[in-house]
N, C-alpha and C positions, 0 to 999 in steps of 0.2 A: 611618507618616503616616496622620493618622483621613482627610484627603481619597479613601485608595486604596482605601475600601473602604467606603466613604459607602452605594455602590451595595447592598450587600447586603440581603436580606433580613433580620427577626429568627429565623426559624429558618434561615436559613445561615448565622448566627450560631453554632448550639451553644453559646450560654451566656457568649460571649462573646471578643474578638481581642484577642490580646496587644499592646499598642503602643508598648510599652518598659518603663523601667525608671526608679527615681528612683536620688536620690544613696546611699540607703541600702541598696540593692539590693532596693528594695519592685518588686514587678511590679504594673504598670497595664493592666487592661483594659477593651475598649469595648463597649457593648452597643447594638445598635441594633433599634428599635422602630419597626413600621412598621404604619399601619390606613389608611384612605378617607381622602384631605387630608391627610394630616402625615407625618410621618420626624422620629425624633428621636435623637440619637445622644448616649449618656451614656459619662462614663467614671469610673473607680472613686479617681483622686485629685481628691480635694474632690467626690469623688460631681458632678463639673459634668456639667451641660447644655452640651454641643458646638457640636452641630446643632437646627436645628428647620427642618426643610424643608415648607410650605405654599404652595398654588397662588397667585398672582395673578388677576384678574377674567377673565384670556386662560385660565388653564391651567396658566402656567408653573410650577415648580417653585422655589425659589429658598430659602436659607436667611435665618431675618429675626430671628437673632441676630448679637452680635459673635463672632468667635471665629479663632483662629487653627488653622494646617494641622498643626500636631506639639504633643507632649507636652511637647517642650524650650521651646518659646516660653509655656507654662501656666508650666512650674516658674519661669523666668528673671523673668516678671512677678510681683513679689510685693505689685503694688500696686490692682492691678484689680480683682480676684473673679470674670474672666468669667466666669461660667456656674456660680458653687460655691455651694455651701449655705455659709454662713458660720453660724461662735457658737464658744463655745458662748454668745457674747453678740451677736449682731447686732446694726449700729449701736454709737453711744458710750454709754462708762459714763464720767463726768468723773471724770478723774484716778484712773482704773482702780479708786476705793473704792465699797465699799458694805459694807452690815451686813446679816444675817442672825439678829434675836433681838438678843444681847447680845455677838452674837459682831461682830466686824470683818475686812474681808480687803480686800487689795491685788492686784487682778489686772494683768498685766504690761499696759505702756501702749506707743504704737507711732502715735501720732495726736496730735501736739502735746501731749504728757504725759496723755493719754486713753488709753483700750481704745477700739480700732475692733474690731470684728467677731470679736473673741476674745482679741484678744492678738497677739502675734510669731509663733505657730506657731499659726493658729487651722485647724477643721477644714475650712479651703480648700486646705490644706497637708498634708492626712492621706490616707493612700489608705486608703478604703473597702473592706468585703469585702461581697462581690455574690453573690446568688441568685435567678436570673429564677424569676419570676412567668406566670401564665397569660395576661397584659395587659401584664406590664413586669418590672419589673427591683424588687430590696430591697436597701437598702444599709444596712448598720450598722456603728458606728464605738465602741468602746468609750472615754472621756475619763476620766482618771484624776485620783483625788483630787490635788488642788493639782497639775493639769496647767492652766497659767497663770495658778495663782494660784488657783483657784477650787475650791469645795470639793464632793468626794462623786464615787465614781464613778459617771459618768453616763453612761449606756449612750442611742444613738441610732438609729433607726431613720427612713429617709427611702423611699418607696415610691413610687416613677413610673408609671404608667399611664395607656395611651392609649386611647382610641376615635378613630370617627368623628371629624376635625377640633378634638379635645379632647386637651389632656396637664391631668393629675392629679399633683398632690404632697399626700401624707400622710406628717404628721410623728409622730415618736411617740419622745417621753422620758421616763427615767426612771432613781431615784437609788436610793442607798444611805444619803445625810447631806444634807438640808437644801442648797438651792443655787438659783442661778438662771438659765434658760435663755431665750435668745430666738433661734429659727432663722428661717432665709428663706432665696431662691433668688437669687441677684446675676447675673441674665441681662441682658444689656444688650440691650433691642429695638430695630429698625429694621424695620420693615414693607415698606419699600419694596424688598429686599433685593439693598441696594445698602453693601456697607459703608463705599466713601466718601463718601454722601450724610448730608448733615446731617438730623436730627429736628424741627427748628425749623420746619416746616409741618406736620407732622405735627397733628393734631385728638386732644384728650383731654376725658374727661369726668370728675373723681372725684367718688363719692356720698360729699361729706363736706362740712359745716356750720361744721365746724371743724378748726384745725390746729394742732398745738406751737409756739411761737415760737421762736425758739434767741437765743442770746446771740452774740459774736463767736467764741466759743471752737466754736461748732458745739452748742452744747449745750441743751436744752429750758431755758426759765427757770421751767417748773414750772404756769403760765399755760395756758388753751386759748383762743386768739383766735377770734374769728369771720373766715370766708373774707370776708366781704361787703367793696366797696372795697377790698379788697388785690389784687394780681399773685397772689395764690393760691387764688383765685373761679374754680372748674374745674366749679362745678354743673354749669353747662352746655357741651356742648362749646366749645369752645376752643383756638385756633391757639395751639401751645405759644411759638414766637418773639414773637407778639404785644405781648408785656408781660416778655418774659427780662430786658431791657436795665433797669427799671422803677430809677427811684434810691430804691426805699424800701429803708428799712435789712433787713428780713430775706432782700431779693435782695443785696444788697450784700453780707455776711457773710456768703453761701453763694455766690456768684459764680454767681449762679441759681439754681436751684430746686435742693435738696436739703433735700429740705422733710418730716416727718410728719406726716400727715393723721389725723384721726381718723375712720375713718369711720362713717357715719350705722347704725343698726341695730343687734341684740344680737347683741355678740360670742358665737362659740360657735357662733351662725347661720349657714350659709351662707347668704351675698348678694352682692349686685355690686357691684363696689368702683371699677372702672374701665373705660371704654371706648377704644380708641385707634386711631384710623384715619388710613388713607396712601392720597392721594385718587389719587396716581398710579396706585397698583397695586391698589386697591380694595381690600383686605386691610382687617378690621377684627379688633380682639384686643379680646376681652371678659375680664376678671377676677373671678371671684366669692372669697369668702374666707370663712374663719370669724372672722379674727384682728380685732384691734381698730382696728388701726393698718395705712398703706402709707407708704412713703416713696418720694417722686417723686423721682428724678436724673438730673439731663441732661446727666451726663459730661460735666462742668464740667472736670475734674481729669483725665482722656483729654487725652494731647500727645503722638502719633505716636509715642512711642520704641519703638523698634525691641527686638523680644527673638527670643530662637534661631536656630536656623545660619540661617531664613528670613528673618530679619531682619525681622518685622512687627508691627505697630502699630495703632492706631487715632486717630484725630482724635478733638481737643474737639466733642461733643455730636454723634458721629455713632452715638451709641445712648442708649438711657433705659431707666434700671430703676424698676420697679414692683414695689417690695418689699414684700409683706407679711406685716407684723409685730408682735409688741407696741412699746409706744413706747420710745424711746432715755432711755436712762438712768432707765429705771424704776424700778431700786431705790433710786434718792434721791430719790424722788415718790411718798411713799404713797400721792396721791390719783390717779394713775396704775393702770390698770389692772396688778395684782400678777406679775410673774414666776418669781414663788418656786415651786419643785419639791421635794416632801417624799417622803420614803422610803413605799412602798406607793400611790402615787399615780401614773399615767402621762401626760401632758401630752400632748394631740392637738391637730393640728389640719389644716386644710385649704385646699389652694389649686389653683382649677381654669382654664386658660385657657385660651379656646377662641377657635378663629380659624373666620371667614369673609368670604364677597367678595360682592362690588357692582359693578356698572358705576363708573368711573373720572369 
């Protein structure tokens, strides 16, 4: 159980606790990170984020992700992500096609005839092999040619490290054949760290001008809208419930906000991409990125069911992910910033989120 042992330090760790085992007889282990303000506990299937334990404006300690107490309740959901790097496609690819050159390929679909997040067995579903670090932990995943569908093998490197009040993800891929990769982190936050409380007061800022529109299918129509009069004008901070309910058609196809944002500045650059604050607990969560694109979700699609011998769950919209990423369904959008990953070329990038408190 990751709860029994949350307490530990990362060197009383030794490299990392055994916390079970999958169907395949893979061993799973937990690594925990600990500096000034934060605790973070990862584990090695889907490389997830567990824990993120950060003070409130009193002191307290609290974790202000979603997450469940065993490994059984991760395997049993096969529809959440909490806390996993998802790809090798994050987000949708419509009707799991796309081309490459001259060539054409059908990635396995699992999302109304779509690729969500990689396919049926994407690497949310894969245990990770781990090497702490002098700051955190390295995790890498090897992805095989036409392992769901997709082509080249594609070797993955995901790198967690903390400071001071700060967790770090650097990504780093790379191929053998021509392919396309888009990774992210699917931590579902709650600030307040309360995980039956809703996000819907919660205050968000995103530095983005513009946003993807989607169709009903969930899918970019290829278009970049401007934020301005829509339910998705986050320039300035803004009470996330405020406008959820809004009857314009791109809330209503997404039953809220599951929305990507393009954001403001050159990709490649780290910059800040979002702010998020919980005025109860003073807790503010800053985002900076390199990537082009976040995707805003208010666990619209979270309804309590129950998984492992614990029997636990989550509620509709009592967390939000701030994904960031390239945009959904890139490679049927030239004019979309490019996903493509060619052999001798390694694909980086960066995402930093750093929490801190305020008077309430």
């Amino acid at each position: 159980m990751i709860t029994a042992i949350e307490g530990l330090s990362w060197k009383e760790q030794k490299g990392g606790t055994r916390v079970g085992t999958i169907a395949d007889g893979s061993a799973v282990d937990l690594y925990m990170l600990k500096d000034i303000g934060i605790e973070v506990a990862i584990i090695t299937y889907g490389a997830r984020i567990v824990s993120i334990r950060t003070p409130d404006c009193f002191g307290n300690m609290a974790n202000v992700i979603l997450s469940y107490s065993g490994l059984d309740s991760y395997v049993a959901d096969e529809s959440s992500y909490l806390g996993a790097v998802v790809g090798r496609y994050a987000n949708r690819i419509a009707s799991g096609r796309f081309s490459i050159g001259d060539r054409s390929y059908q990635a396995a679909t699992n999302n109304h005839g779509n690729t969500l997040h990689g396919g049926t067995v994407g690497f949310d579903r894969r245990v990770w092999l781990a090497q702490p670090s002098s700051s955190g932990v390295d995790l890498t995943l090897m992805s095989e040619d036409g392992d769901q569908g997709f082509p080249g093998n594609l070797t993955v490197r995901v790198r967690y490290s903390i400071s001071a009040n700060v967790l770090r993800i650097d990504y780093f891929s790379s191929t053998d054949r021509a392919t396309v990769v888009n990774l992210t982190n699917h931590a579902y936050f709650n600030l307040s760290g309360r995980s039956n409380a809703t996000i819907l007061d919660d205050e968000l800022a995103i530095a983005a001008d513009r946003f993807t529109p989607i169709n009903p299918r969930l899918i970019p129509t290829g278009a970049l809208f401007r934020v301005e009069d829509t339910p998705l004008d986050f320039r300035s901070k803004t009470v996330i419930g405020a406008r959820i309910g809004s009857d314009h058609e791109q809330m209503e196809w997404a039953a809220g906000y599951d929305h990507n944002f393009v954001l403001n500045g050159t990709s490649g650059e780290l910059r800040t991409a979002a702010r998020l604050h919980n005025a109860a607990s003073g807790r503010t969560l800053t985002i900076s990125t390199t990537e082009p694109g976040m995707q805003f979700y208010t666990g619209n699609f979270l309804d309590s069911k129950p998984y492992g011998r614990a029997q636990e769950g989550h509620g509709r919209r009592t967390g939000l992910c701030l994904e960031t990423q390239h945009f959904p369904d890139s490679p049927n959008h030239p004019t979309f910033p490019s996903t493509q990953l060619r052999p001798g070329r390694v694909m980086r990038s960066t995402t930093i989120f750093k929490f801190s408190v305020g008077a309430p």
